[in-house]
N, C-alpha and C positions, 0 to 999 in steps of 0.2 A: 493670358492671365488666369482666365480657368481652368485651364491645363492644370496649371502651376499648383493651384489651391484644392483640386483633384487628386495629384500626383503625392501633394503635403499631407492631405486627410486616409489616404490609402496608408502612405508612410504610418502616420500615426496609429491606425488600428492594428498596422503589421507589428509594430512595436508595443503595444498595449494587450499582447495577445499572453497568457498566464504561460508564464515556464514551466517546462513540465515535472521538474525540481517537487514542485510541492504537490505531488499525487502521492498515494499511499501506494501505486505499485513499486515494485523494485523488492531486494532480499532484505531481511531481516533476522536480527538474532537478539536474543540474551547471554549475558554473561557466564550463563550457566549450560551454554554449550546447544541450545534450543534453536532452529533455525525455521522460515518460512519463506516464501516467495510469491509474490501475488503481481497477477499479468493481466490488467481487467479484471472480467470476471470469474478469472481461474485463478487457483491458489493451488500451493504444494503445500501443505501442511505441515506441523511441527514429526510429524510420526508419518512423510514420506508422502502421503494419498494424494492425488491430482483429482481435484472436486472443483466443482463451480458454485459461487457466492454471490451474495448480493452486494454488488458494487457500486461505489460512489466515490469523488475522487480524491473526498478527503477520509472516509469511511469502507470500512469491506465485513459480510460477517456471514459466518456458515454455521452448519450444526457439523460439529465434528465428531470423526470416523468415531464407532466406539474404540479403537486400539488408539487411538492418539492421545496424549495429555491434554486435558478436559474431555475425554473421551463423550460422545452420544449427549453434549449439552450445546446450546448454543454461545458462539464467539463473538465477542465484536473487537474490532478496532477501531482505533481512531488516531489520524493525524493530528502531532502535537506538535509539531516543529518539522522541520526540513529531514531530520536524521533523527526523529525521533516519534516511538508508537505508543498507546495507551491498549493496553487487552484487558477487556470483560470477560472473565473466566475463571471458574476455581480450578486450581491445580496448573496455573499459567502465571509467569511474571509478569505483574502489571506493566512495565517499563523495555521495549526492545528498541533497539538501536535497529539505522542501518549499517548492511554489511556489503561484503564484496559477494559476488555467486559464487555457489559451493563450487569447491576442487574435488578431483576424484583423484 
């Protein structure tokens, strides 16, 4: 019987365990043709640079390259839905989706 009630509570944490659906890593874009990708604490930024940021897994934020749009200010993100992102930044669209990873 304690097996049983072992075996059930294991089950249960294994299934209570957060999807990883709702992190902020994965690619990202705006409409306007802007894209990004964040892997942890590494990011590819909208103007190409592979940097590292402060991560968290609903939130990520760096000071960006000065050639990138928002150039040498700092970034923030934030998860606002499953396929969708919030940016702190001028000269950045507040609103980016996700997307598929770039093609070459």
């Amino acid at each position: 019987m304690r097996l049983v009630a072992l075996a059930t509570a294991i089950a249960g944490l294994a299934l209570a365990t957060p999807a990883r659906a709702d992190a902020i890593d994965g690619h990202w874009c705006t409409e306007g043709g802007l894209r990004l990708s964040i892997a942890g604490p590494s990011i590819v930024t909208p103007g190409g640079a592979r940097i590292q940021g402060d991560y968290g897994r609903h939130d990520f934020a760096y000071t960006a390259p000065a050639s990138d749009p928002g150039g040498s200010q700092r970034v923030t993100l934030r998860l606002r839905g499953e396929n969708l992102m919030q940016v702190e930044a001028a000269g950045l669209d507040p609103l980016w989706r996700r997307c598929g990873p770039p093609t070459s």
